[in-house]
N, C-alpha and C positions, 0 to 999 in steps of 0.2 A: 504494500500500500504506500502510497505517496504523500509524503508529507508536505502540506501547505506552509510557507513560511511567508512570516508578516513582516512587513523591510518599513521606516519611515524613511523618506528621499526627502532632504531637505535643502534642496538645491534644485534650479529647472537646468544645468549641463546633464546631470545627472539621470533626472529624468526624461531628458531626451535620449538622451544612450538608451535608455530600457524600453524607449517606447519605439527607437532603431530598430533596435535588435527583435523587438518582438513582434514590427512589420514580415520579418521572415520567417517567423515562428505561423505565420494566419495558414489554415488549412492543414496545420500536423497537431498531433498532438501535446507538440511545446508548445501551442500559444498560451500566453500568461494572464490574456486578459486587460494587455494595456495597452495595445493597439487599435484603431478606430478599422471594422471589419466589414459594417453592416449599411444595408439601403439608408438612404438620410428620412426614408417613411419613417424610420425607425431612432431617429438619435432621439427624441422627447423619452424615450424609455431606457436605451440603452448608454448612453451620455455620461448619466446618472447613476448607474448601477455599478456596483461592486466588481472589484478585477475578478472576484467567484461567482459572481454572475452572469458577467460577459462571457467567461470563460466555457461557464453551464451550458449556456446558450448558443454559441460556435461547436462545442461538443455535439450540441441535440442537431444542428443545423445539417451538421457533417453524416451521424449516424440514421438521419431520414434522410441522406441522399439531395438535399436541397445547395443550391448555392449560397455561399457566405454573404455578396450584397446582394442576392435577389429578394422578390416583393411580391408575396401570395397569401393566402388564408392560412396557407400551413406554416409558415417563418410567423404570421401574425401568434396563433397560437401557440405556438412554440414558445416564444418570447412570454406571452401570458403565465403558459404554465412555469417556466423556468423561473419569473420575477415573483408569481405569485399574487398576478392584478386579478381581479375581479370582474 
């Protein structure tokens, strides 16, 4: 099992490098969650959401077979269930 580790970046060099590095990570299993990935239908939700959420959510995108910025009912829902909207 994979342990999630919680970093504070308090510097934006810093955080640019991770969010570099993490553009190459979209589509594998290393993504981290701090890269921008998804349709902009979508930033009012995903924007805002936790690097384990985004991350949850590129996971479930991947394992239904959907593309990472595409825009249907089924990324809609996905994204619901993932955040937990109502």
């Amino acid at each position: 099992m994979r342990k999630i580790i919680s970093i504070n970046i308090y510097t934006h060099p810093a955080f640019d490098a991770i969010v570099a590095t993490d553009y190459n990570f979209i589509g594998t299993p290393d993504y981290m969650g701090v890269a921008f990935y998804w349709n902009l239908e979508y930033k009012h939700y995903l924007r805002d959401a936790s690097f384990v959420q985004r991350r949850r959510v590129h996971h479930m995108f991947i394992k239904a077979g959907l593309e990472l910025d595409g825009m249907s009912d089924a990324h809609h829902a996905i994204i619901f269930k993932a955040l937990k909207i109502s």
